[in-house]
DSSP file (Angstrom, degrees, kcal/mol; ACC not computed):
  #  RESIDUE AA STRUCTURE BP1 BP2  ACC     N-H-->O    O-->H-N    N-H-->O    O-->H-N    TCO  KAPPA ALPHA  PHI   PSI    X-CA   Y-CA   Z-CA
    1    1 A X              0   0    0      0, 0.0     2,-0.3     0, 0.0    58,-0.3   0.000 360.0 360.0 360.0 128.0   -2.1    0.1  -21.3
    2    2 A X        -     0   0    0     56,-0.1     2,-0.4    57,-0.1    56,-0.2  -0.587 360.0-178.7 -80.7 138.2   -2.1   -0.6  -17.4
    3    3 A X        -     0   0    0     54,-3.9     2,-0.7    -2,-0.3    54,-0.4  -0.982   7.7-163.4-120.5 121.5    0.2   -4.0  -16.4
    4    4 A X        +     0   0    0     -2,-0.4     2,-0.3    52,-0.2    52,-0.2  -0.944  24.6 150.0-118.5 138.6    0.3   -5.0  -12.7
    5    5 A X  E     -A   55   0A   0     50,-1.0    50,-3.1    -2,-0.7    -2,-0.1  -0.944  51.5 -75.0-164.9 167.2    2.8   -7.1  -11.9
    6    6 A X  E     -A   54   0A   0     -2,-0.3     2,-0.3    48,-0.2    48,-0.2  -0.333  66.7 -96.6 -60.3 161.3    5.4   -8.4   -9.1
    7    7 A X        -     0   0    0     46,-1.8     2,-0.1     2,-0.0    -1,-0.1  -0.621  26.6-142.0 -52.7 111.9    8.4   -5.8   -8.7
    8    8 A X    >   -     0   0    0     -2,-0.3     3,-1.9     3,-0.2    -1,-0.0  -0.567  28.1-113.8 -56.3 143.6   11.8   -6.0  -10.3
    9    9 A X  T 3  S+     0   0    0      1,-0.3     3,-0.5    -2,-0.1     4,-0.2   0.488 117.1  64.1 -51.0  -9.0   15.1   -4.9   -8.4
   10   10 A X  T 3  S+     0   0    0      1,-0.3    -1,-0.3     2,-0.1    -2,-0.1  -0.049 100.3  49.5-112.0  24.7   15.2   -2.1  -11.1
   11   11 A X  S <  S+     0   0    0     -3,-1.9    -1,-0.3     3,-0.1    -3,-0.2  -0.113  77.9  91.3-132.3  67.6   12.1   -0.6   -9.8
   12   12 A X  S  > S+     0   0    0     -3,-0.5     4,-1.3     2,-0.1     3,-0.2   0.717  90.1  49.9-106.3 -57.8   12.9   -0.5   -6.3
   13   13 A X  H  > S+     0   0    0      2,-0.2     4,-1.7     1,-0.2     5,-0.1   0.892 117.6  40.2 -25.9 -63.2   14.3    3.4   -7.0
   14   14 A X  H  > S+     0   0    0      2,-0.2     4,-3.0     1,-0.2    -1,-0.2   0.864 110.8  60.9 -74.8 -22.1   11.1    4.5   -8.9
   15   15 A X  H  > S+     0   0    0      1,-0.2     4,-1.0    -3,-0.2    -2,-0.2   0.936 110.4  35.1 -36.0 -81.1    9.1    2.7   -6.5
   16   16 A X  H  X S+     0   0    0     -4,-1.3     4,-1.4     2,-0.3    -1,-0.2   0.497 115.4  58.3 -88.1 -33.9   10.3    4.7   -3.3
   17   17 A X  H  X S+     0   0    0     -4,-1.7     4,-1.1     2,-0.2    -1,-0.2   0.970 111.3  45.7 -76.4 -54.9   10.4    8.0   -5.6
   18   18 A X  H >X S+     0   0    0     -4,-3.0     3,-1.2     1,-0.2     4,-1.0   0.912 108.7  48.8 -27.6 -76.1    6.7    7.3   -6.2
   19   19 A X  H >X S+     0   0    0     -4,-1.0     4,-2.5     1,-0.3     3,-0.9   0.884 119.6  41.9 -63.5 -49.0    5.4    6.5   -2.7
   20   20 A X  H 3X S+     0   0    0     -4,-1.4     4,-2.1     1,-0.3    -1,-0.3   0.738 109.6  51.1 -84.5 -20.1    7.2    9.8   -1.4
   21   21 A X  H <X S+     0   0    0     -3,-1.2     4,-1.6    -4,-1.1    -1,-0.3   0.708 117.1  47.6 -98.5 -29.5    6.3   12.3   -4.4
   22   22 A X  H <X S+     0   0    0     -4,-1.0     4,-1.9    -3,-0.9     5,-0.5   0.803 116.4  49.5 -92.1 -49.5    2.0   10.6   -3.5
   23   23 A X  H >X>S+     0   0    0     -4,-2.5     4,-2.2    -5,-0.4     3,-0.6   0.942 109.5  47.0 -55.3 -58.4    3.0   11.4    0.1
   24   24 A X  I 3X>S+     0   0    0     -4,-2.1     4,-2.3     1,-0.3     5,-0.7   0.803 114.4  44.7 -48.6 -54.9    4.2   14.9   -0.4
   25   25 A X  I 3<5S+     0   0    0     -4,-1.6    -1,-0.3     1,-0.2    -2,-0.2   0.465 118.1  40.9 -74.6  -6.8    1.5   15.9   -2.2
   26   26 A X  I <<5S+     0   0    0     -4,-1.9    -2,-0.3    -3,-0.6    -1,-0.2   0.722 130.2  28.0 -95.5 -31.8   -1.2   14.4    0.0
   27   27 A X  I  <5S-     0   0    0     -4,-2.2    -3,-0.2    -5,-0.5    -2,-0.1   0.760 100.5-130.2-110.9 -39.8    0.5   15.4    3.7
   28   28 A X  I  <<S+     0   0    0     -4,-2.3     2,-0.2    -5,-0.5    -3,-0.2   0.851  78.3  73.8  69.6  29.2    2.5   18.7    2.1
   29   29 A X  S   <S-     0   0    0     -5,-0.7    -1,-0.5    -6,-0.2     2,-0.3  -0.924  85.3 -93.4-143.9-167.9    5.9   17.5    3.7
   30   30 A X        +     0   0    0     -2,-0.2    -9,-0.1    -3,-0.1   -10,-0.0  -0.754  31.7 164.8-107.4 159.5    8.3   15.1    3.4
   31   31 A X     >  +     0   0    0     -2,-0.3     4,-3.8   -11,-0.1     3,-0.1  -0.122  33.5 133.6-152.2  45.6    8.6   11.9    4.9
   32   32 A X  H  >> +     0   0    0      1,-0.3     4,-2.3     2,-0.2     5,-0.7   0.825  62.6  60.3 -53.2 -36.4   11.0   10.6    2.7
   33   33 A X  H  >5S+     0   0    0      1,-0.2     4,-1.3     2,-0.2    -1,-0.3   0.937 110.4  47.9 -71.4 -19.2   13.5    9.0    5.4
   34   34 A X  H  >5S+     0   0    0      1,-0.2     4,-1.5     2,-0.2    -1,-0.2   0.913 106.3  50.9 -74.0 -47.1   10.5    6.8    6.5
   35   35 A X  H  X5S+     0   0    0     -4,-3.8     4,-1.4     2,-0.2     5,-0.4   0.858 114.8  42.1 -59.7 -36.6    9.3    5.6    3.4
   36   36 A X  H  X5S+     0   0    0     -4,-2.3     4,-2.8     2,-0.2     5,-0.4   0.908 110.4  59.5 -74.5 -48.5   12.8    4.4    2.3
   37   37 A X  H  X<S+     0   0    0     -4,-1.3     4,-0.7    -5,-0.7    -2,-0.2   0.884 116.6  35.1 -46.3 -40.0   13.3    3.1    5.9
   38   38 A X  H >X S+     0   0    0     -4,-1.5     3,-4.0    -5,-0.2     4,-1.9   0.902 113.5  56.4 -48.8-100.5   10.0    0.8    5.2
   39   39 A X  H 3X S+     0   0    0     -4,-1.4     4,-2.8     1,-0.3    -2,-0.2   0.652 111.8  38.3 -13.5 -59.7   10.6    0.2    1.9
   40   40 A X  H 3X S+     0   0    0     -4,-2.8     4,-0.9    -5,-0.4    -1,-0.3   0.898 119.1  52.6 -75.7 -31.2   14.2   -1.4    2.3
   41   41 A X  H <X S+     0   0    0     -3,-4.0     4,-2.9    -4,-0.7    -1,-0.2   0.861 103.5  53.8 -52.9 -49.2   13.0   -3.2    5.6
   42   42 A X  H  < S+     0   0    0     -4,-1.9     3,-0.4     1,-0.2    -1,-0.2   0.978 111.5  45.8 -62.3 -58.3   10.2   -4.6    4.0
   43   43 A X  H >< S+     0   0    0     -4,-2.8     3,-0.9    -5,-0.3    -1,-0.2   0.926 105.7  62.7 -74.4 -18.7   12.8   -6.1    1.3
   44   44 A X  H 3< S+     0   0    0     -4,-0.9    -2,-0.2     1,-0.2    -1,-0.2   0.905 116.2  29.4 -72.6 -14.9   15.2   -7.4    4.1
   45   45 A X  T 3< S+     0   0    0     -4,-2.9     2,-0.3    -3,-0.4    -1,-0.2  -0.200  90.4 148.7-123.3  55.4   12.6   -9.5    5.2
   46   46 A X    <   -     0   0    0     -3,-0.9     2,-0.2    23,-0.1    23,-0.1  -0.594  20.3-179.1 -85.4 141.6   10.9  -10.1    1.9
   47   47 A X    >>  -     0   0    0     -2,-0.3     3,-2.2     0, 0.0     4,-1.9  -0.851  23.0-149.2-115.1 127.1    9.3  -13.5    1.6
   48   48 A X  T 34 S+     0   0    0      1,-0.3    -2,-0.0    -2,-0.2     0, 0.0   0.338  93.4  50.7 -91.5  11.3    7.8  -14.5   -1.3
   49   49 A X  T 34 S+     0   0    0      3,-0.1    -1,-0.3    60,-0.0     3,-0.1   0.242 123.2  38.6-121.4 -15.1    5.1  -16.8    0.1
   50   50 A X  T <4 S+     0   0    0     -3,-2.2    -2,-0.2     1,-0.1     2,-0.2   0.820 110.7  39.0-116.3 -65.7    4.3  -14.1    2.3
   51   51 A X     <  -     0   0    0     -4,-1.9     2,-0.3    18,-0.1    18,-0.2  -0.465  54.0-142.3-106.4 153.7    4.5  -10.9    1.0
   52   52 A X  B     +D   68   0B   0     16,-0.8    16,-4.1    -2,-0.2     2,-0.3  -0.973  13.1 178.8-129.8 133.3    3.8   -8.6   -2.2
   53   53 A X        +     0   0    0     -2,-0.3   -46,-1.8    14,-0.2    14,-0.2  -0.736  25.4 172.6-119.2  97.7    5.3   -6.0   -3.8
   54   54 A X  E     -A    6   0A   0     12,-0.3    12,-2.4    -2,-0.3     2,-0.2  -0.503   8.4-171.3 -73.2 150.7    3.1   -5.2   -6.6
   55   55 A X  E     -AB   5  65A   0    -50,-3.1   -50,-1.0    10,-0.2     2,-0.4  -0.747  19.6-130.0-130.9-169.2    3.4   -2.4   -9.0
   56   56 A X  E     - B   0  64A   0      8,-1.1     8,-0.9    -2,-0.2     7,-0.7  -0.898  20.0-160.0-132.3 168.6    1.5   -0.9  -11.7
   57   57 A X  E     - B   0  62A   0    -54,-0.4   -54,-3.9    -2,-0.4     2,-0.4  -0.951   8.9-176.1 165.4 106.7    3.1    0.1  -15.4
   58   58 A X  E >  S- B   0  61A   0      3,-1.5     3,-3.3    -2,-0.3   -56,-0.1  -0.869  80.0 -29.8 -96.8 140.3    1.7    2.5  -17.8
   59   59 A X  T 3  S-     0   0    0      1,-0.4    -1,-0.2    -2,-0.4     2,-0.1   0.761 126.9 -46.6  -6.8  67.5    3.7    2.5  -21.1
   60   60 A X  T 3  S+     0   0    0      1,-0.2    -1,-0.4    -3,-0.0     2,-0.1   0.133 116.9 121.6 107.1 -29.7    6.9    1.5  -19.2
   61   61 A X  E <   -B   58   0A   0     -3,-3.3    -3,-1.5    -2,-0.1     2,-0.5  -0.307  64.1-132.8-118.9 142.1    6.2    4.1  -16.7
   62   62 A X  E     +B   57   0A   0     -5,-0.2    -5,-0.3     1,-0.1     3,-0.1  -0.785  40.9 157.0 -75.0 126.8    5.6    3.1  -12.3
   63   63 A X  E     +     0   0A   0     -7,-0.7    23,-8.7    -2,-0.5     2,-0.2   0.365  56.5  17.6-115.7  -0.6    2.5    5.0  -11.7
   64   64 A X  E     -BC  56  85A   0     -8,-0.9    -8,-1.1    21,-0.2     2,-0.2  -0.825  55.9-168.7-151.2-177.2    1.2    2.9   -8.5
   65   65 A X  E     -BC  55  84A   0     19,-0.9    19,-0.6   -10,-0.3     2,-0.4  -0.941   4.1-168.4-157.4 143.5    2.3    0.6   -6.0
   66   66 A X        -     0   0    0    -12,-2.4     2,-0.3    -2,-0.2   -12,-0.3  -0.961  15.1-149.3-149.7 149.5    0.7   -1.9   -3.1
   67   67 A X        -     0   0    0     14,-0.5    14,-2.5    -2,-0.4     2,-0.7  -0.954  10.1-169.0 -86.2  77.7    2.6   -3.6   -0.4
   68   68 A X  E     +DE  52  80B   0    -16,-4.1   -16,-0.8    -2,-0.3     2,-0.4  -0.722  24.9 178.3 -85.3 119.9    1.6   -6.9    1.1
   69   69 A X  E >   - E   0  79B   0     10,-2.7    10,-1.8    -2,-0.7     3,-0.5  -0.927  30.4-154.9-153.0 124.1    4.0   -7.5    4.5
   70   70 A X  T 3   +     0   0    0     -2,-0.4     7,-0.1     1,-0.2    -1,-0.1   0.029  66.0 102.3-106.7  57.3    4.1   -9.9    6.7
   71   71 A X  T 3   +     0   0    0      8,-0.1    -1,-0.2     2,-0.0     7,-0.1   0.693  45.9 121.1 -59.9 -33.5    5.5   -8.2    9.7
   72   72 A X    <   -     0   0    0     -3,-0.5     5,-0.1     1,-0.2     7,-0.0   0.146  63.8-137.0 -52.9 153.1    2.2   -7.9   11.3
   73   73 A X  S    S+     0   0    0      3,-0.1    -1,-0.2     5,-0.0     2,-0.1   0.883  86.3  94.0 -60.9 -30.8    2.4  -10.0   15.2
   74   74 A X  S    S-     0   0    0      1,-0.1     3,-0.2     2,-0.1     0, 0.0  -0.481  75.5-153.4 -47.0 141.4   -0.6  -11.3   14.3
   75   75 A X  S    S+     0   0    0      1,-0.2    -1,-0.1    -2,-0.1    -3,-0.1   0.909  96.8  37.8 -80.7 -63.5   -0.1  -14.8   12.6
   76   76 A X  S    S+     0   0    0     35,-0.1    36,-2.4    36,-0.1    37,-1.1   0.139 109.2  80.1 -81.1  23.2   -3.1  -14.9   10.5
   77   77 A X  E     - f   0 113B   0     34,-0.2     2,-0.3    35,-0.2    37,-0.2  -0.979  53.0-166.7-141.0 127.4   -3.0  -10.9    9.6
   78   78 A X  E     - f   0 114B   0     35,-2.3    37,-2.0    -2,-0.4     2,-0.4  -0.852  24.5-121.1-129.3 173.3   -1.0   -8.8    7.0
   79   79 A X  E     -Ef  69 115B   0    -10,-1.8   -10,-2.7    -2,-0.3     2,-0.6  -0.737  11.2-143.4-122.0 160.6   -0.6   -5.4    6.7
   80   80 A X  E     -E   68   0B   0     35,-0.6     2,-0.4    -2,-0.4    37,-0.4  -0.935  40.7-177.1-130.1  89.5   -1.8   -3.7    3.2
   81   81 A X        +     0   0    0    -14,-2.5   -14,-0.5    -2,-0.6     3,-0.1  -0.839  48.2   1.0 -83.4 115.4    1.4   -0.7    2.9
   82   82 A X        +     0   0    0     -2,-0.4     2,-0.8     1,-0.2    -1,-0.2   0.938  69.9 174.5  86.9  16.4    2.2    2.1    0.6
   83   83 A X        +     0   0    0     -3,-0.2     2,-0.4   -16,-0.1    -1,-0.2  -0.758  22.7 157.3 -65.2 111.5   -1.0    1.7   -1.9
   84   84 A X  E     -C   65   0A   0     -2,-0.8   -19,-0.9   -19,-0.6     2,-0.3  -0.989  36.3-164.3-139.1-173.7   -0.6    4.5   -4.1
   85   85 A X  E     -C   64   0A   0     -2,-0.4   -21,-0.2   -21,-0.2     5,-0.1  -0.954  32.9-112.7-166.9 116.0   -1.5    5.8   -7.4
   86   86 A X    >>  -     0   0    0    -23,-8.7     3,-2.3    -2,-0.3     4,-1.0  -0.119  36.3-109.2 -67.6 148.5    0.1    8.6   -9.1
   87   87 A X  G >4 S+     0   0    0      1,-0.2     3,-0.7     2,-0.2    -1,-0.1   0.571 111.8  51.4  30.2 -96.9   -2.2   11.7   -9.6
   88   88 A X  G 34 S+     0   0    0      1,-0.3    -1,-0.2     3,-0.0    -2,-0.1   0.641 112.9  50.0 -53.3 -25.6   -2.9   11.7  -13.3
   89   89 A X  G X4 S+     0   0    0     -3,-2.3     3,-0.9   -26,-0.1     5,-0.3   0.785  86.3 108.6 -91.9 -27.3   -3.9    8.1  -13.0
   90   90 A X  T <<  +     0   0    0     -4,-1.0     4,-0.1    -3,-0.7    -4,-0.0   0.413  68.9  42.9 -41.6 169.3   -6.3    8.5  -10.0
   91   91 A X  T 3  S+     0   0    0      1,-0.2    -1,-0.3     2,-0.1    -2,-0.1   0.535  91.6  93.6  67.2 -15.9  -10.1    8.2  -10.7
   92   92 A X  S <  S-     0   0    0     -3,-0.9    -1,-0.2     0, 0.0    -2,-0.1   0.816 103.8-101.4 -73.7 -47.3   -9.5    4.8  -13.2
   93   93 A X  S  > S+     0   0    0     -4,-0.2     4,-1.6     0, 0.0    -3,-0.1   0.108  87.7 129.8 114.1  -1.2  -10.0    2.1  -10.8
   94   94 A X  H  >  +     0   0    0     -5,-0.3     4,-2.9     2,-0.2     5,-0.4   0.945  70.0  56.1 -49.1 -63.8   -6.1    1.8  -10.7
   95   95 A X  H  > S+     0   0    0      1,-0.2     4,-2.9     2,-0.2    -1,-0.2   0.964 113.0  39.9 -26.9 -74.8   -6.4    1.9   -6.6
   96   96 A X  H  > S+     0   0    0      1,-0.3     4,-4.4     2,-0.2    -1,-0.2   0.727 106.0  53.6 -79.1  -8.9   -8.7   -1.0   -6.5
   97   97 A X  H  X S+     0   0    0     -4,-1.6     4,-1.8     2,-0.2    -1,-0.3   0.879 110.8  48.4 -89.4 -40.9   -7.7   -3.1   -8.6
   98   98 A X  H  X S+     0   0    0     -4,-2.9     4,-2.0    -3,-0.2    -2,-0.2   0.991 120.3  50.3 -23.5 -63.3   -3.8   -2.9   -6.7
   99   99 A X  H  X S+     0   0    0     -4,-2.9     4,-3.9    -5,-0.4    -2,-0.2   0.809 106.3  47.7 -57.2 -57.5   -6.5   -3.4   -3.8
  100  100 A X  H  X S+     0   0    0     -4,-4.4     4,-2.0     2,-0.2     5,-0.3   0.969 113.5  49.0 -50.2 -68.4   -8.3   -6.3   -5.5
  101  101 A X  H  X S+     0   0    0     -4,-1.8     4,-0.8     1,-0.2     3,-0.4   0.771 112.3  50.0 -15.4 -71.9   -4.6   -8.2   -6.2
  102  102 A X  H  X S+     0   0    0     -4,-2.0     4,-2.9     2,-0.3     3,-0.5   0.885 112.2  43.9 -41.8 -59.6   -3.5   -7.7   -2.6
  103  103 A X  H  < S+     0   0    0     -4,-3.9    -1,-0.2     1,-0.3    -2,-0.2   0.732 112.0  47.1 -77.6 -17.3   -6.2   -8.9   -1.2
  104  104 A X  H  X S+     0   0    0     -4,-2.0     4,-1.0    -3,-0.4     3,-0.4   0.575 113.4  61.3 -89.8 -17.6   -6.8  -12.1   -3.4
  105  105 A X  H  X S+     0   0    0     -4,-0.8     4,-1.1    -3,-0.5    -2,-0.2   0.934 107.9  40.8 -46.9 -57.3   -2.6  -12.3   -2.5
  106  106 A X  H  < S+     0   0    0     -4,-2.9    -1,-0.2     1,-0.2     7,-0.2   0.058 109.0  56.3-104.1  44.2   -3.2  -12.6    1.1
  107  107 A X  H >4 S+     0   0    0     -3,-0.4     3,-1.0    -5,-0.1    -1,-0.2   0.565 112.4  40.7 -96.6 -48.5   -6.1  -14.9    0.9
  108  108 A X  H 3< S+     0   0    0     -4,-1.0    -2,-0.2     1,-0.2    -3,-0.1   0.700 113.2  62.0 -80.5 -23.2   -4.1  -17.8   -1.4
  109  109 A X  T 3< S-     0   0    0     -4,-1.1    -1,-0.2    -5,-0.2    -3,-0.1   0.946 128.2-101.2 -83.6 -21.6   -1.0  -17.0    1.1
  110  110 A X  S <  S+     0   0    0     -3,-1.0    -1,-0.1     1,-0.5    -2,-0.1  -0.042  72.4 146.9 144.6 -48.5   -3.0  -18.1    4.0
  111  111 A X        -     0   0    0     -6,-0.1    -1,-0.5     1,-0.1   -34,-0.2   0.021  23.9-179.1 -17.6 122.5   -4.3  -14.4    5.6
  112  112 A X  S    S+     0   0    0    -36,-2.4    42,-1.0     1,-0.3     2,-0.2   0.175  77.5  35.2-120.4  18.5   -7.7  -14.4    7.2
  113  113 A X  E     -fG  77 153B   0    -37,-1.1   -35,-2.3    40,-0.2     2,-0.5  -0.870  62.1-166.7-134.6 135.5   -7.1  -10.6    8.0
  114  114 A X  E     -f   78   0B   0     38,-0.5     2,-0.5    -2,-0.2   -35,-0.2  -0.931  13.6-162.7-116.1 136.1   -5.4   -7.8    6.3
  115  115 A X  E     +f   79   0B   0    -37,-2.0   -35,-0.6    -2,-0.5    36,-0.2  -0.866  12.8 165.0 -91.2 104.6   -4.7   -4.5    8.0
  116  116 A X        -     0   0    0     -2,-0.5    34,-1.3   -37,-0.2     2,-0.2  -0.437  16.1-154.3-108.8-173.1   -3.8   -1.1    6.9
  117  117 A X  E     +H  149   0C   0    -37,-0.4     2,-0.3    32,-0.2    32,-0.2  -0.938  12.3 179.6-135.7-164.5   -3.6    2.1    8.1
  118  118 A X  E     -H  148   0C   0     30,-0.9    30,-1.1    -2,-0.2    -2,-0.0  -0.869  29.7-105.8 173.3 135.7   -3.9    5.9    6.6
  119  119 A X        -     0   0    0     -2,-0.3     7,-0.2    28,-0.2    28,-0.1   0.101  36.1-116.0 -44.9 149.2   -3.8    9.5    7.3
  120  120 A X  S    S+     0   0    0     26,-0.2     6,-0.2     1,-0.2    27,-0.1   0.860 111.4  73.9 -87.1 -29.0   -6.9   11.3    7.3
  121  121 A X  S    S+     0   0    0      1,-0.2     2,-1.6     2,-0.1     3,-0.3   0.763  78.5  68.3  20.3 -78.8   -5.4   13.2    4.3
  122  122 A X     >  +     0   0    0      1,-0.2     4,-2.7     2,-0.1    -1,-0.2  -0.124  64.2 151.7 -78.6  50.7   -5.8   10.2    1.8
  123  123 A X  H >> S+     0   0    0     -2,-1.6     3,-1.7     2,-0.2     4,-0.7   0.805  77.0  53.7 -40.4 -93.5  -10.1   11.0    2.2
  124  124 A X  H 3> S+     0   0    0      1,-0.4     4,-1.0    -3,-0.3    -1,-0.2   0.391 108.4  45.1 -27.9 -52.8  -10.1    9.6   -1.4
  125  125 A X  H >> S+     0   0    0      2,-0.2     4,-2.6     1,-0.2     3,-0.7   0.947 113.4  54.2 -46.2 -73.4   -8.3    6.3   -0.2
  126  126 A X  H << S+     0   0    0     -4,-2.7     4,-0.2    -3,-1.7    -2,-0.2   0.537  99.5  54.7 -40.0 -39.4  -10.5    6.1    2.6
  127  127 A X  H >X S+     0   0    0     -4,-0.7     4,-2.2    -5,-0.2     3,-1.1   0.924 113.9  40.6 -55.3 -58.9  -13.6    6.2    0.9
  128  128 A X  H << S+     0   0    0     -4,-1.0     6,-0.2    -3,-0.7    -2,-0.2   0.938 110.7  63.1 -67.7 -39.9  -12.7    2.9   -1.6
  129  129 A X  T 3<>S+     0   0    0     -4,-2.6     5,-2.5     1,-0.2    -1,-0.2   0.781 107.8  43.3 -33.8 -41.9  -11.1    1.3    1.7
  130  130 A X  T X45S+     0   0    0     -3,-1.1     3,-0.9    -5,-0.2    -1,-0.2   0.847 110.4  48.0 -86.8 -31.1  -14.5    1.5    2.9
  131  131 A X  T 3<5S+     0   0    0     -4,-2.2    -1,-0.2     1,-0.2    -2,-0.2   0.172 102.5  68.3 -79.2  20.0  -16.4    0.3   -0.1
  132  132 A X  T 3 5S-     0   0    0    -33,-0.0    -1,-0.2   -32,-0.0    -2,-0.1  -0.104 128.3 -95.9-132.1  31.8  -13.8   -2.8   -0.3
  133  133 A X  T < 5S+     0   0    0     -3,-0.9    20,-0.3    -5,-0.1    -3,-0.1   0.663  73.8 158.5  73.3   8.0  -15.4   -4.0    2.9
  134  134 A X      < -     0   0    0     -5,-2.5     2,-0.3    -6,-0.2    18,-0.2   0.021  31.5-143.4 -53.5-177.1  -12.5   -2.2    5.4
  135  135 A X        -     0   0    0     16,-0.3    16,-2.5    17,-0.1     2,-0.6  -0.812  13.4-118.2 178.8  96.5  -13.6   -1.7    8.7
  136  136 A X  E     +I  150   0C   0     -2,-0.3    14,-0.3    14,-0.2     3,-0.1  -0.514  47.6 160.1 -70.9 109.7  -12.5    1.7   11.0
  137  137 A X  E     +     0   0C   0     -2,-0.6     2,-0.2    12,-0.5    -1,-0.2   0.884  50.7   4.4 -32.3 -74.6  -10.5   -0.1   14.0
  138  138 A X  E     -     0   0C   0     11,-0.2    11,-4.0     9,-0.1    -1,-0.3  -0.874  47.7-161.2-174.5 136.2   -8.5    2.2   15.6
  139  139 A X  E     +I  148   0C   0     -2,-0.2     9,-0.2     9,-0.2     2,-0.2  -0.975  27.2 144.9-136.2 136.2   -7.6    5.7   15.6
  140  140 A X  E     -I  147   0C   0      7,-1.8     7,-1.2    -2,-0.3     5,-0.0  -0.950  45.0 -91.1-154.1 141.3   -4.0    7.3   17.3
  141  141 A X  E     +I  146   0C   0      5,-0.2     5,-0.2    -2,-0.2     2,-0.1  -0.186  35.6 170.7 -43.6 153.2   -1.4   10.2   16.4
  142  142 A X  E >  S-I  145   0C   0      3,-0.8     3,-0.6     0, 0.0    -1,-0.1  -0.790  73.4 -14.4 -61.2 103.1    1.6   10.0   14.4
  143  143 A X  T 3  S-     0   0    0      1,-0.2     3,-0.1    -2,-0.1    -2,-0.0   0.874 122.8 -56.4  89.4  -4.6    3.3   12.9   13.5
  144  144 A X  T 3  S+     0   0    0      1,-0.3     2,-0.3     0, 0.0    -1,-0.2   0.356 118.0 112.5  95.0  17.8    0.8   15.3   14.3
  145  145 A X  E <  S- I   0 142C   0     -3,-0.6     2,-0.8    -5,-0.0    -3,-0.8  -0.907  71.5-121.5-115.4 126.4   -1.6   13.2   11.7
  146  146 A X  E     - I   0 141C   0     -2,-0.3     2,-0.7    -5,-0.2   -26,-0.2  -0.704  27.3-156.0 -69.4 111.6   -4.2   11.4   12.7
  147  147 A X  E     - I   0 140C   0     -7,-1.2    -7,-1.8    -2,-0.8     2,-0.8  -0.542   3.2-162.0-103.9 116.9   -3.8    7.8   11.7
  148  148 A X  E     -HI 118 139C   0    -30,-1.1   -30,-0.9    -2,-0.7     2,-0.2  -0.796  12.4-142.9-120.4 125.8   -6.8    5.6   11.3
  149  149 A X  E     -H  117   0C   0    -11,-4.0   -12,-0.5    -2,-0.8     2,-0.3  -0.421  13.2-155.0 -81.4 164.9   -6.2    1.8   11.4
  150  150 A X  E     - I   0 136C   0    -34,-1.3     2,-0.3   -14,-0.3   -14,-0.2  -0.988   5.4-163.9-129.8 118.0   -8.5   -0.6    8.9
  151  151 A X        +     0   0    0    -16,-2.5   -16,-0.3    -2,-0.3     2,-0.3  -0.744  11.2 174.7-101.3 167.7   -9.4   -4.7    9.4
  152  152 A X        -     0   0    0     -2,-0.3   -38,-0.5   -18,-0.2     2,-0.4  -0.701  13.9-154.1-130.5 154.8  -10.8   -6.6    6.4
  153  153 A X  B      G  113   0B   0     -2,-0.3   -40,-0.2   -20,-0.3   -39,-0.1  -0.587 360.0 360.0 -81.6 174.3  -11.4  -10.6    6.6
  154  154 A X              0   0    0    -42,-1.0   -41,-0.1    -2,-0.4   -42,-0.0   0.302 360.0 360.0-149.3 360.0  -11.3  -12.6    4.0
């Protein structure tokens, strides 16, 4: 049975293991020091009125993650990080339904935009992104990857 629910400090580890093992196998490198470099940022300036870190729990097991953080400079805008969903799990609705959460998160926190972005890589991602009423922005390099930004309202 899938549970999504807020994060514990004891799945901060599996968390980050997650997000980099989805990366690797979508990008075919690492980009482990970045994701942890997030990740732990993201929890020094965690507020909970602000931010989400939801995860997702299959018999015990972390198989997804979503990131609500409100780093963006925009006041009224949050940035939608680090949705993934391992592999074996893909294809369920597991994605959107993180998606759905997050985005009914930063509508009750106050958000009248959320912003992500994503690699052209995560096509799959891209697709639901678009059918959840996303909105291609902006496109600029990172990394030799082309990074295409995302709006929603709400």
């Amino acid at each position: 049975m899938m549970v999504y629910r807020p994060y514990k400090d004891d799945d901060v580890d599996d968390a980050i293991r997650l997000i980099i093992d989805v990366y690797r196998e979508v990008l075919g490198r690492e980009i482990n020091k970045f994701v942890r470099d997030e990740v732990y940022r993201f929890l020094e300036e965690f507020d909970e009125e602000l931010d989400l870190f939801l995860v997702a729990e299959h018999d015990s097991e972390l198989v997804g993650t979503v990131l609500m953080d409100h780093s963006n400079p925009e006041p009224d805008c949050c940035n939608m990080q680090f949705l993934v969903v391992r592999a074996d799990h893909r294809g369920h609705g597991h994605g959107r339904e993180l998606v759905t959460k997050g985005l009914e998160f930063a509508k009750e926190a106050g958000y009248k935009t959320v912003e992500l972005t994503a690699t052209r890589d995560f096509d799959f991602a891209l697709r639901m992104y678009e059918r959840m009423g996303f909105k291609h922005v902006d496109t600029y390099l990172w990394q030799e990857n082309e990074v295409l930004t995302f709006d929603r309202f709400l």
